[in-house]
N, C-alpha and C positions, 0 to 999 in steps of 0.2 A: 224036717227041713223048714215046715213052716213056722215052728214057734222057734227056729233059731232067727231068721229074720223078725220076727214081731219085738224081742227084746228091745235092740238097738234099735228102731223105731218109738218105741213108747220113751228111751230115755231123751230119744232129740227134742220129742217131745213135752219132755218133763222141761227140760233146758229151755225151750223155747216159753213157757207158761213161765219158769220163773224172772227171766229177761223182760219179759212183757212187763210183768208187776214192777221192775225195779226202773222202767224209761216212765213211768207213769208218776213214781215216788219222789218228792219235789227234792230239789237238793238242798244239803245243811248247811247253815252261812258259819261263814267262818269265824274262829274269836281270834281279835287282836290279843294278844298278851304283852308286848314292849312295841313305843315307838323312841328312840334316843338320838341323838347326835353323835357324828363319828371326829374321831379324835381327842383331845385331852386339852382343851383352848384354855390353858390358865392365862396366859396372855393377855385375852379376852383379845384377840385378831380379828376371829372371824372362824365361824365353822360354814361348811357347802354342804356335808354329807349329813343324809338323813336315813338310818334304819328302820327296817319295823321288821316285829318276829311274829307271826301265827300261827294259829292252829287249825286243823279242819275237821269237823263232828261227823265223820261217814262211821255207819257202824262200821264193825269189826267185819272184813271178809265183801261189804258192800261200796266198794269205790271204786266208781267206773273209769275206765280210761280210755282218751287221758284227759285229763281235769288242769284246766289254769285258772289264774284268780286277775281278775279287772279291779284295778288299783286306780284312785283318781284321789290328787292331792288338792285341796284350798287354802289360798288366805282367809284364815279362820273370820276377821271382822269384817269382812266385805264377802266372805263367802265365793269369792271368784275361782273357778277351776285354772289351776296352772299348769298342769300335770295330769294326764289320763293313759295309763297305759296296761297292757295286758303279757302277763307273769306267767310262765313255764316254772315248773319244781322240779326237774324230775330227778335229782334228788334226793326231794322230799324232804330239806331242813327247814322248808316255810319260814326263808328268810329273804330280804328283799330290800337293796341300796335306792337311794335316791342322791345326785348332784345337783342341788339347788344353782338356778343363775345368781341367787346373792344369797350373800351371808342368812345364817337362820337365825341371823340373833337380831336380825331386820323388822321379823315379824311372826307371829304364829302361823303354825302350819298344822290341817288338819288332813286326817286320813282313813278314808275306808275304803275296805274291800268286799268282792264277794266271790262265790266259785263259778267255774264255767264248765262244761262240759257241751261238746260240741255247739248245738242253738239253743240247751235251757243253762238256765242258771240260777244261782240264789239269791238269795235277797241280800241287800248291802247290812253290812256290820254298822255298828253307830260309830259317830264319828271320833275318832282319837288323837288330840292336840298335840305338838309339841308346842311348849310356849316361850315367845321370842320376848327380847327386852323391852316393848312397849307396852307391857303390860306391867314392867314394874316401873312403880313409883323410883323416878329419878330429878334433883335437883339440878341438872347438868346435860344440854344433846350430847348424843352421840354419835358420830360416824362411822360408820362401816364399809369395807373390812379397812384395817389397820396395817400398814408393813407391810402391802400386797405384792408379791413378783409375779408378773406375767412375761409372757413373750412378747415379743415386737409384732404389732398388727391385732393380739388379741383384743377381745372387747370385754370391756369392766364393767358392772353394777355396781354403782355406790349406792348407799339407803344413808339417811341423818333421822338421827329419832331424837324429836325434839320432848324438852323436859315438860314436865306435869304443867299442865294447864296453860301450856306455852303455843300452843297451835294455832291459834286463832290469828287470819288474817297472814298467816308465813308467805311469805316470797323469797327464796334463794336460791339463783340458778347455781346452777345446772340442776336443782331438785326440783323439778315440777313434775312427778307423778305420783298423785298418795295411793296407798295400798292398805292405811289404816288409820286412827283417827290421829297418831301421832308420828305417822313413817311416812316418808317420802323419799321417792329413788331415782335413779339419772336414766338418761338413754347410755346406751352401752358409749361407754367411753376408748376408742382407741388410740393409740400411738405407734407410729411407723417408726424411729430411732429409736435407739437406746437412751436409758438416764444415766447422767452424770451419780456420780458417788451420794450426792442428797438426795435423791429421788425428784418426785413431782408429789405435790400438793394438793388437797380437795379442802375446802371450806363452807363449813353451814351454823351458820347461825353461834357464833362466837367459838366450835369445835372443828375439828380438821383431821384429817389421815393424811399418812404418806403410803406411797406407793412406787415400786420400779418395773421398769422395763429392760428385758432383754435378751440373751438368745440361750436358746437349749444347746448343747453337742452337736455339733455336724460336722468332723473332720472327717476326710475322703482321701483315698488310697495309698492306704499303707502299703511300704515295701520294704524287705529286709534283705539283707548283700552281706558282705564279708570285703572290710578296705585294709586288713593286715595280713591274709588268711591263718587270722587267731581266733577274732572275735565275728559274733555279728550282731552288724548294725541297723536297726528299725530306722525308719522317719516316714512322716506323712503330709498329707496338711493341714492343718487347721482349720477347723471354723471359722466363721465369722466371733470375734471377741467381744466382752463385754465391757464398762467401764466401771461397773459394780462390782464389789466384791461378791456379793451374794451370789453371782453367775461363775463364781473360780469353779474350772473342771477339774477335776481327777483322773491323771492318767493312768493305767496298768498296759504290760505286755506278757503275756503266761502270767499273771499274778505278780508281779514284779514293779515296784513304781518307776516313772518315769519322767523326762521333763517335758514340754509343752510340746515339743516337735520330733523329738530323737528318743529311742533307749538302746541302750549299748548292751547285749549278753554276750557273757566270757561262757559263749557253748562252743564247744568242737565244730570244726566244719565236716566233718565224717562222717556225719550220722545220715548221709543223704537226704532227701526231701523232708522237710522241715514246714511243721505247721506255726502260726503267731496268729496273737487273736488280740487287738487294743480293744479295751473298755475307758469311753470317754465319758462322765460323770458329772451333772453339777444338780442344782434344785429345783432344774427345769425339764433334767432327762437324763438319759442315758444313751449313749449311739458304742453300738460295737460292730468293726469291721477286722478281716482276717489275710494274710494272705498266705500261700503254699509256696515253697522252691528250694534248693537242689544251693547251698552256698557256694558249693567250686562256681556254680555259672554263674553266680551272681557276684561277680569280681569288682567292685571299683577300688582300684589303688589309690592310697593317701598320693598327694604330692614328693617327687623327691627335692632334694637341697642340691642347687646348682651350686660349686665352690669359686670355679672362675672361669673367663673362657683363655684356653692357650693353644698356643701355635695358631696365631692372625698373621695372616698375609694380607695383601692384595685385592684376592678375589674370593677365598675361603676360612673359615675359623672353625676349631672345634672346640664342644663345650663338653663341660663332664659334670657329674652330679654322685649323691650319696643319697643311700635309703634311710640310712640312721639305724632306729632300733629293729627293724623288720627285717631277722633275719632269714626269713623263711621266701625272702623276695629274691634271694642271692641266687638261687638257682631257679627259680620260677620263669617260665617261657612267657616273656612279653614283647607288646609292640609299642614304638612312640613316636612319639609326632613333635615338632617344631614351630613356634611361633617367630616371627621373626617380621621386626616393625609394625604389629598387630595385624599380620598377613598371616595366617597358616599354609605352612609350606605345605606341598600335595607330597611329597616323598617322605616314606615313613621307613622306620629301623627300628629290625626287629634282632629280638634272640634273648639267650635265659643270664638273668639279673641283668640286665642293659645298664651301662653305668655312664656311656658316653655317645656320643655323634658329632658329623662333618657338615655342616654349612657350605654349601659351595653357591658361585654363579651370584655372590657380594660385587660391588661397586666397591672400586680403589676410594680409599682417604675417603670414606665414609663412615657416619657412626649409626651403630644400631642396638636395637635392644632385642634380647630374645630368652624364653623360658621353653621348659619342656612339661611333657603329661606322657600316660602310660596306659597300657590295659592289657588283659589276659590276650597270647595269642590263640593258645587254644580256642578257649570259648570264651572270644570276645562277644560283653556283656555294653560295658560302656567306657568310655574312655575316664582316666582317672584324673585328680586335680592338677591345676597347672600351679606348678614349679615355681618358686621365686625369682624376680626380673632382673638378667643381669644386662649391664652396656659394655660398649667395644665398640671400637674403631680401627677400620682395612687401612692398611697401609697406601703409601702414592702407588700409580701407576704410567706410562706413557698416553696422553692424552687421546681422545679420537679425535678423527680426522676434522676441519674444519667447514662451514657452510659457505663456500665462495659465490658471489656473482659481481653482476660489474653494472655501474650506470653512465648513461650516455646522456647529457645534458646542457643544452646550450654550447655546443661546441667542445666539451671536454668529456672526459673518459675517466670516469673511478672504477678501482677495483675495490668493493667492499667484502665485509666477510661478518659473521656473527660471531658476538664473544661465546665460548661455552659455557652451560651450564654447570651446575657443580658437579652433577652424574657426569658431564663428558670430557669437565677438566682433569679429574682424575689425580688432582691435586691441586699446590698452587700455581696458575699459570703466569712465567715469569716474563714473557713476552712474543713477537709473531718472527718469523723467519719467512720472507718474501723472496721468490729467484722471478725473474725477471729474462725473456727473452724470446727467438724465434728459432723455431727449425734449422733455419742458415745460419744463426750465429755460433760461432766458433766458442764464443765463452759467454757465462751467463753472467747478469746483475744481480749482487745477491744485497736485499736491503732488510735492515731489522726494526720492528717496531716496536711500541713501547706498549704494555697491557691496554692502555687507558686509547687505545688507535685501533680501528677498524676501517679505515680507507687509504687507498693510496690513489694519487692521481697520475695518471699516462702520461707521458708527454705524448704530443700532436706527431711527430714522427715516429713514437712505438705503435702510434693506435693505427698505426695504416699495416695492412697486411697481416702475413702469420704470425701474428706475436702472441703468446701465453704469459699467464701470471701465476702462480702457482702458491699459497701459504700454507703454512705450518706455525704449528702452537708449541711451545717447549713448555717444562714443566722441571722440577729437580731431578725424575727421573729421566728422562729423556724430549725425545722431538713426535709429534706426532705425526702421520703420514700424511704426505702433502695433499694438497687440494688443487688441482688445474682448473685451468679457464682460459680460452682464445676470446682475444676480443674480436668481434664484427667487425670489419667494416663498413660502418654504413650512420647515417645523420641520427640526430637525436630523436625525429618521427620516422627514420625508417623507410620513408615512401608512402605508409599507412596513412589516411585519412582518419582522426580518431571519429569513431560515432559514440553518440549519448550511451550513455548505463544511469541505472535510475536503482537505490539504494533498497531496503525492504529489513526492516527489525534490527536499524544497527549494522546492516552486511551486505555486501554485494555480492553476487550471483552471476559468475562466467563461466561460459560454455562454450565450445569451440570444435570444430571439426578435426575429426585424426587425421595425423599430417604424414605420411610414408618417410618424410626425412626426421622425424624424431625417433631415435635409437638409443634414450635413455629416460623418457618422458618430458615433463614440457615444465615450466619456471611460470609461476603467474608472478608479478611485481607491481607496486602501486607506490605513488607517492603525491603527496599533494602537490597539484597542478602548478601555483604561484610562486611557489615555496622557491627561496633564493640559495637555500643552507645544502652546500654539497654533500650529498652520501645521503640523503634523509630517505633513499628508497627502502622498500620491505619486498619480503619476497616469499614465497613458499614453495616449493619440489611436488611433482604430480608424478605419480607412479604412468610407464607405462599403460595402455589401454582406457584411461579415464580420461575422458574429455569433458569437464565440470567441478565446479570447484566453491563453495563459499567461503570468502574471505571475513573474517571477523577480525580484527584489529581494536586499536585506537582512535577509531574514525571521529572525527567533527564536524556536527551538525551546521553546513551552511559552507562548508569547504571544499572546493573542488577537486578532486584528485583523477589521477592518469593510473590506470589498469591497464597493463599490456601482458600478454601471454607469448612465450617464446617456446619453441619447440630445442628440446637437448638434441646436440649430434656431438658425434666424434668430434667436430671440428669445434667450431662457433655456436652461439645457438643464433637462431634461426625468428626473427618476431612474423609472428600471423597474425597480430590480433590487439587494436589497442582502443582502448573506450576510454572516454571522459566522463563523472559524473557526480551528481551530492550523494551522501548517503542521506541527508535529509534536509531538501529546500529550506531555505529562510527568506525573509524580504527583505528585499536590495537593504543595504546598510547606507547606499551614497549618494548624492543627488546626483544627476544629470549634470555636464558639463558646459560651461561656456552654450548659458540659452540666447540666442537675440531673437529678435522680434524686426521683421522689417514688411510696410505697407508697399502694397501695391494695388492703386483705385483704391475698390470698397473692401479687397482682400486683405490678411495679414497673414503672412507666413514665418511659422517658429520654425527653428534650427539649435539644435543640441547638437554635445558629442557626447559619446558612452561615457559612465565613469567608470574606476579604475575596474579591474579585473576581480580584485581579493575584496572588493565591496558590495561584488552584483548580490552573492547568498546563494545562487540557484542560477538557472535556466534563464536570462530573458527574455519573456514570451512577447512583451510588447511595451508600447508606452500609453501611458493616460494624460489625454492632454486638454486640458479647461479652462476657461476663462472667466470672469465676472464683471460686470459693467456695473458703473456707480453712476447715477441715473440724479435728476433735479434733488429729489425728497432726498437721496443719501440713502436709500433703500439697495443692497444688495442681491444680489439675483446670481446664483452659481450653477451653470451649466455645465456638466460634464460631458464630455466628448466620447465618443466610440472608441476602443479600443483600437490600436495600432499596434495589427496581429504579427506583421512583418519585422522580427527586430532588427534588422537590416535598415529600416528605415529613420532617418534622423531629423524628417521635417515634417511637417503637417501646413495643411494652409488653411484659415477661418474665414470663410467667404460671409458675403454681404453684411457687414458687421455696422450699425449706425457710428455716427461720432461718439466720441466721447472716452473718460479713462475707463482703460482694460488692466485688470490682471490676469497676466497668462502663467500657467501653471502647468509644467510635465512632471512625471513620476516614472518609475519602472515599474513593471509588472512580473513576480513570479509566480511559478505555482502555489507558493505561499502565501503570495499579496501584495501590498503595496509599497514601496520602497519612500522614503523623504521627495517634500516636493522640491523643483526650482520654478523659483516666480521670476517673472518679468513686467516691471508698469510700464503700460504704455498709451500714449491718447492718440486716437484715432479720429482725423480731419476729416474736413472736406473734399478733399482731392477727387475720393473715387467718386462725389456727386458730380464735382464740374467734368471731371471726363466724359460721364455719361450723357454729360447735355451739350458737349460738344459735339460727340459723337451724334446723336441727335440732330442739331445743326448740322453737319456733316451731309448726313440722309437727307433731310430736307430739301437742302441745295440740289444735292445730286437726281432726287427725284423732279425738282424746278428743269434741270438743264433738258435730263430726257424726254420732260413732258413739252419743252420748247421745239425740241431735233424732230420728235412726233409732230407738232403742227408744221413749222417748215415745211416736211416731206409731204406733208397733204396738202399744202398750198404752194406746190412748186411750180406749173404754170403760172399761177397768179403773182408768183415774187419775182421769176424770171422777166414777165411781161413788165414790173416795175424795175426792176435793174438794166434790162437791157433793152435799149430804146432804139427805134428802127434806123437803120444803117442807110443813111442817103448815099445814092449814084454814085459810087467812087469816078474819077474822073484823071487820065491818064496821060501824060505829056511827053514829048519825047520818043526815041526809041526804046520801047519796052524790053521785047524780046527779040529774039531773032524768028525768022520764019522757016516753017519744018516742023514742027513741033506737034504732034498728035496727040499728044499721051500727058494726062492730067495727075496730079497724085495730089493728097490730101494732105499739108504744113498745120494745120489746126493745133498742134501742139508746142508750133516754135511762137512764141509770144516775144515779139518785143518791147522794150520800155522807150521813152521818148525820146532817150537821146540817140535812140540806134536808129541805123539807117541801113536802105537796102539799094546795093549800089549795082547796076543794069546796066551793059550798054550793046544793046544790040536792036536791030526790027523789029518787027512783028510781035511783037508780045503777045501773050493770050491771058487773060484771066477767065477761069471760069468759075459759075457760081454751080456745086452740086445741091439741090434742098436738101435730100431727105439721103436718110442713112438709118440702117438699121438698130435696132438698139441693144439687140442682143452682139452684135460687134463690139460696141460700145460697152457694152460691163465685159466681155472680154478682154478686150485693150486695157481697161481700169482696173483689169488685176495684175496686172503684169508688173512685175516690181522695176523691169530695164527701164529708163529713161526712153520717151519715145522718139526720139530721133536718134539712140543709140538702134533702136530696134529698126527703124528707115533707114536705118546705112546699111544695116548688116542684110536689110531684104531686099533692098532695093537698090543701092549706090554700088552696085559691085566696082571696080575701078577696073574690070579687065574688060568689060562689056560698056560700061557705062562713059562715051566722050564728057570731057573734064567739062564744065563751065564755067566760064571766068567773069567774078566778079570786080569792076573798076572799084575801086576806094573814093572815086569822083563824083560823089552822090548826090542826089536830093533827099531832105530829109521826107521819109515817110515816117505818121506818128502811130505806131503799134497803138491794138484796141488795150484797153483798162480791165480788163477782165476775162479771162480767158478761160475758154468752156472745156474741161477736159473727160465732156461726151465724145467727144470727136476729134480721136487720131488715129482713123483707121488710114491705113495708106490704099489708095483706089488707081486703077490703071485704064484705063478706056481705051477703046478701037477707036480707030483713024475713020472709020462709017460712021460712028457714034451718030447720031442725032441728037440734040437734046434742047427740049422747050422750053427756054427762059424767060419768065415774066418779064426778069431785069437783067441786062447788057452792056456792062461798063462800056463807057468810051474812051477808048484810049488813042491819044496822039503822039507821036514820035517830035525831034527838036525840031523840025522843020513848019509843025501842025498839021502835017498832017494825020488823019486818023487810019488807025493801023485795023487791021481787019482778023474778027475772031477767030482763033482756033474752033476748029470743027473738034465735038468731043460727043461720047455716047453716054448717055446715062445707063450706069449697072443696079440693077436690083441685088440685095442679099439676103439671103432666107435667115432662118434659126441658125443655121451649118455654119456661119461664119460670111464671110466674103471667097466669093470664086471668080477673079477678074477672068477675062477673054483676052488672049494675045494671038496680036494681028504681026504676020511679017517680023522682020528683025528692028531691033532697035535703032532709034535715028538719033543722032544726037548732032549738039549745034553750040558751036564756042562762041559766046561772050568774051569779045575782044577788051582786053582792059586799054587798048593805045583810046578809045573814045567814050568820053564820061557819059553818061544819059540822066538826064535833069528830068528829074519824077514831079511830076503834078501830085499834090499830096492829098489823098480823099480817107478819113476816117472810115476804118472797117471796125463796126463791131456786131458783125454777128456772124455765127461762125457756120454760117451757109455757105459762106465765099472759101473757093478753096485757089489756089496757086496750083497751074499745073505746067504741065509739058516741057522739065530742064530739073537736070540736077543743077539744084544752089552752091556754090561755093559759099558760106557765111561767115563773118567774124563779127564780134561786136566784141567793144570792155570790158575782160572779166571773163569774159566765157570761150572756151577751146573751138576751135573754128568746128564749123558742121558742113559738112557734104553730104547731099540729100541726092538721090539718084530716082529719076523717075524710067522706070521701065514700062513694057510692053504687058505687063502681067504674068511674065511666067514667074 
């Protein structure tokens, strides 16, 4: 057991002694045997490819594995490494490409190698040239490469190897990199297009190449189907092309040529699933792509031949078609479909060999065109080509109905109506058939109109009440169904106040609330607002439930028009709703009307009238109203005024304005701008300075007179004591009065003039003097607007209590005082006890001389309250006999301390209505 293990031990052994010796044993460099160039360049073009073939010196039975060889190429005269890379054999033909970035006939190229084995290796081989053109003796540069095709984007190295002893000092771009004493190369040169048929050009030093660009094969998804179910048909699509020849592809399908886009094979379609494989081909590549499928499913049918269309009516036509040579389509289950006016009908017809189909749901006296297509019903794949295009034309038919409405306009009433289109005439329309009348009328108006007419006018006795209008359109075929319409009742606004509507993109935008009495929806209509041309209204029909509507029209910018929305009924329609407005302001087009200009003082107030209506543009927001003063130098000065927001308003006024010429100026305003101005010249006077200095004067004075009445009233003792100058002794002749007499009253207000006189004839007289009297009595009395001896009769003279006094006409003249105090006409009544202490005591004598004896009288006090007389006993009175004159001693009274008492006066003088003054007791 144990020398069976010790065997296999000593040979691991052995194995491992001799591995030892062979990691330690340096490795053999390799021998080059060929390095050449690949290809056969008689051309002299250009060679890229460089070979080399070697060999490697391991003994026999001693080559470790695994073993590669590190290969590094140079430009042999400048010794630069271009190329270094490490080589797998495995192999084992120790052979080994290289693609040069440029031609090898650019420059020499050196080569060696050595072996590797994992981290040792051998020593390099010496080095092994291929030698390029600058090393032979040339009278003539050369460029490289020659007739180069590249692809689009690729990058090129040219090299120019200039001739014997020609190097010295060289400059030509694009060649500034030398690589040897006689080669110089470009930066890689790219082009994104393709070249034209002559390529592109390189030039160095009196020598040149041409070169092209362009595209490899790239055609993308091929497919193959069956369009006769005979043959089947390939197509794909194509690459990007070239414009070079040099770029022509070569197509194949299973081995088979083919043209650029399509190949047609006559294979059976039976054979089920079917493989195709295209090889696209040219000097830049190759592309192959495949596809797999089943030719029944892959059905597109050729087109078939439409021959004519027959049996057209009105509203239907059917077409029919042939397959030609394809007879294997005659009983084939398809489906097809219809174009018609370049609209694809949605209804398809199907079944096996389809040869024909019905158009229906056409427009009378219509023309149209239409083709067919096809495709497998079974196993539809795709639809097949369309059919050749045939035309036709439907026959007439009875027209549809008509679009009536009606306008109400300055007092009259149209019925208008829209012409129809050519879908709704249905032919040709040969004119309108209009009935005319009401509910109650027993027979209708039946009136015709002529194509080129859409309105008719009411007379003013149809538009009152239920009266309808009813049109209809005829046509060769017949009439078409009529159209109703009651007229309103009611004025051209309706009752409506219209309000503003304001335009937005060319259209107006109405809205309106749902009305319970619309039972077929609502009518919007517009017309321009100024517009004089009868029927020029438009209109549109609103469905039920919509309450909103944009109008787009024919609209003009700066023109006003009238939007009214009407609700539809059974009966009338019905207006809610009527707005004015521009679809797009412009400025006033017209001046302002009849401006003047009229002064008053230092003011000037201007006056316009609107101008016309069709010239405002827009809205009148207001006016702009200016003026400008021309001043000594002729220097103008332009003030423009505030806006006059109000357009309502048609006057302005320019206060405090100096002298001189004005030009006054208004304009309108819209939202737009400014409208043309109207001017007015005008010079502005003096006037409003002299007013002002009148007025002035005026104040002055008036301040003079109050500031007079104010000193008077402060110095009225002192003007009284100069006006009224102390009253001597009156002195009394004759019989005065009679006697009896107790009771004094105050006359202070009966003033006489000189010619009057006061005529007495009785005894006793009494004068007496009262001094003082209150003065608040006295501003009471002196408001009193009665005359004060109208107010003494009524208080005093009663005639039912009061005995008459008779005055004689036999007088002496007594001469009334010059001025008369109208402090004092209080009427005063005294008691018969009276005492009263008199400084002074007329004397009075009766005709005989003798002196008559005074009345006894009392002096009465009066407070603030007024006067409160004391009555004594009942009244006494005492008649002045007129049978005896009484001649008056005549004494100047003037001061109105003295009063006359005790008798009513009978008085008359010239002029004045006699007075009876009655003196009571006081009550």
């Amino acid at each position: 057991m144990a020398s069976a293990d010790f065997w296999p031990l000593c040979a691991l052994l052995s194995v491992a002694v001799v591995q030892g010796k062979q990691r330690v044993l340096p490795l053999p460099v390799p021998e080059i045997v060929r390095i050449y160039s690949d290809g056969n360049d008689t051309r002299d073009f250009g060679v890229w490819k460089m070979n080399v073939e070697w060999r490697d010196n391991f003994a026999s039975g001693n080559k470790p594995e695994p073993v590669t060889y590190d290969v590094e190429i140079f430009h042999t005269e400048q010794m630069r490494l271009v190329h270094k890379e490490t080589v797998e054999d495995p192999m084992g033909t120790h052979q080994w490409s290289w693609t040069s970035p440029l031609p090898l006939q650019c420059t020499s190229h050196s080569v060696r190698l050595r072996t590797r084995h994992q981290s040792h290796t051998s020593d390099w081989t010496l080095l092994y040239t291929l030698k390029g053109k600058d090393k032979d003796d040339s009278s003539e540069s050369n460029v490289y490469p020659k007739d180069y095709v590249a692809r689009v984007g690729e990058g090129i190295v040219f090299c120019c190897i200039l001739k014997t002893e020609s190097h010295a000092g060289f400059s030509s771009p694009p060649f500034t990199i030398q690589i040897s004493n006689r080669t110089y190369i470009t930066e890689p040169v790219h082009h994104y297009d393709v070249s034209d048929t002559g390529g592109f050009d390189v030039h160095c030093n009196q020598a040149g190449a041409t070169y092209f660009i362009g595209y490899a094969p790239d055609d993308q998804d091929l497919t193959c189907e069956t369009r006769d179910l005979n043959s089947v048909e390939c197509h794909w699509i194509p690459g990007k092309t070239s414009k070079s020849h040099q770029f022509n592809v070569q197509y194949t399908v299973n081995g088979r040529k083919c043209s650029v886009d399509q190949c047609v094979l006559d294979d059976s379609i039976d054979k089920g699933v079917m493989n195709w494989t295209l090889t696209a081909k040219n000097i830049l590549g190759v592309k192959m792509i495949s596809d797999v499928a089943d030719p029944k499913h892959r059905v597109r049918l050729k087109a078939p031949t439409i021959t004519s269309a027959v049996l057209v009516h009105a509203t239907n036509a059917t077409l029919e078609w042939q397959w030609g040579e394809m007879s294997k389509l005659n009983s084939f289950p398809m489906i097809c479909q219809a174009e018609v006016n370049g609209h694809t009908v949605q209804e398809t017809f199907n079944g096996s060999g389809l040869k024909s189909l019905v158009l229906a749901d056409l427009q009378p006296f219509t023309g149209y065109s239409a083709r067919v297509r096809c495709g497998s019903y079974e196993h539809f794949y795709k639809w097949g080509d369309w059919s050749n295009l045939i035309t036709f034309s439907t026959k007439e038919d009875i027209p549809e109905a008509v679009d009536v409405w009606m306008q109400i306009l300055n007092g009259h009433t149209h019925v208008v109506w829209k012409n129809l289109t050519v879908n709704q005439s249905h032919g040709i329309i040969t004119g309108y058939e209009l009935l005319l009348g009401s509910s109650t009328d027993v027979t209708k108006e039946h009136i015709s109109k002529a194509t080129n007419e859409n309105c008719h006018k009411v007379s003013a006795k149809r538009a009152e009440g239920d009266y309808f209008v009813s049109v209809s359109a005829k046509n060769s075929v017949g009439v078409s169904p009529p159209s109703k319409i009651t007229i309103p009742n009611l004025q051209s606004d309706g009752g409506i106040i219209p309000d503003r509507i304001f335009g937005l993109n060319g259209s107006f935008s109405m809205s309106w609330d749902q009305s319970p009495i619309s039972s077929c929806g609502y009518v919007v209509e517009w017309f321009p607002t100024y517009s004089t041309e009868q029927c020029a209204v438009k209109w549109m029909k609103i469905p039920s439930g919509v309450s909103n509507a944009t109008i787009t029209s024919d609209f003009e910018n700066g023109v006003k028009y009238t939007l009214s929305v009407y609700a539809c009924t059974s009966g009338a329609p019905q207006l809610l709703q009527r707005r004015e407005g521009y679809v797009k302001e412009l400025a006033p087009l017209g001046k302002v009307r009849n401006l003047t200009v009229e002064q008053h003082g230092k003011d000037v107030k201007l006056s316009w009238k609107e101008m016309h209506d069709e010239e405002k543009k827009g809205f009148i927001l207001g006016y702009i109203v200016s003026y400008k003063h021309s001043n000594e130098d002729k220097k103008k000065v332009f003030i423009p005024m505030p806006s006059i927001h109000d357009p309502t308003v048609r006057t302005h006024t320019l206060s405090n304005l100096r002298p001189g010429n004005y030009m006054f100026t208004v304009k309108a305003l819209t939202s737009a701008g400014e409208g043309p101005e109207s001017d007015f010249s005008r010079y502005v006077d003096q006037q409003g300075y002299t007013t002002v200095f009148s007025i002035l004067i005026a104040l002055v004075a008036l301040a003079s007179v109050i500031a007079t009445i104010v000193l008077f009233c402060s110095k009225k003792e002192w003007l009284q004591s100069k006006l009224y100058a102390d009253t001597p002794k009156p002195v009394f002749s004759g019989e005065w009065l009679t006697q009896g007499f107790h009771h004094c009253y105050v006359m202070d207000k009966i003033l006489l003039s000189e010619s009057e006189v006061l005529m007495v004839k009785k005894t006793e007289p009494c004068l007496q003097v009262v001094p003082q009297v209150h003065k608040a009595q006295q501003e009471v009395d002196l408001k009193s607007k009665d005359p004060p001896w109208t107010r003494y009769y009524n208080d005093v003279c009663d005639p039912q209590t009061v005995s008459p006094l008779t005055i004689d006409l036999s007088y002496t003249e007594v001469p009334s005082p010059g001025i008369q105090n109208p402090t004092y006409n209080i009427p005063l009544s005294l008691p018969d006890d009276a005492n009263l202490e008199l400084g002074y005591v007329p004397q009075i004598q009766n005709v005989d001389g003798n002196q008559l004896q005074p009345c006894d009288v009392k002096f009465v006090q009066m407070d603030s309250a007024g006067y409160q007389p004391q009555s004594q006993g009942s009244s006494q009175t005492t008649e002045i006999l007129n049978e005896t004159s009484l001649p008056l001693t005549t004494a100047p009274v003037s001061s109105s301390e003295y009063l006359l008492h005790s008798a009513c006066l009978y008085y008359s003088a010239p002029g004045i209505a006699p007075l009876v003054t009655s003196i009571s007791d006081g009550s």
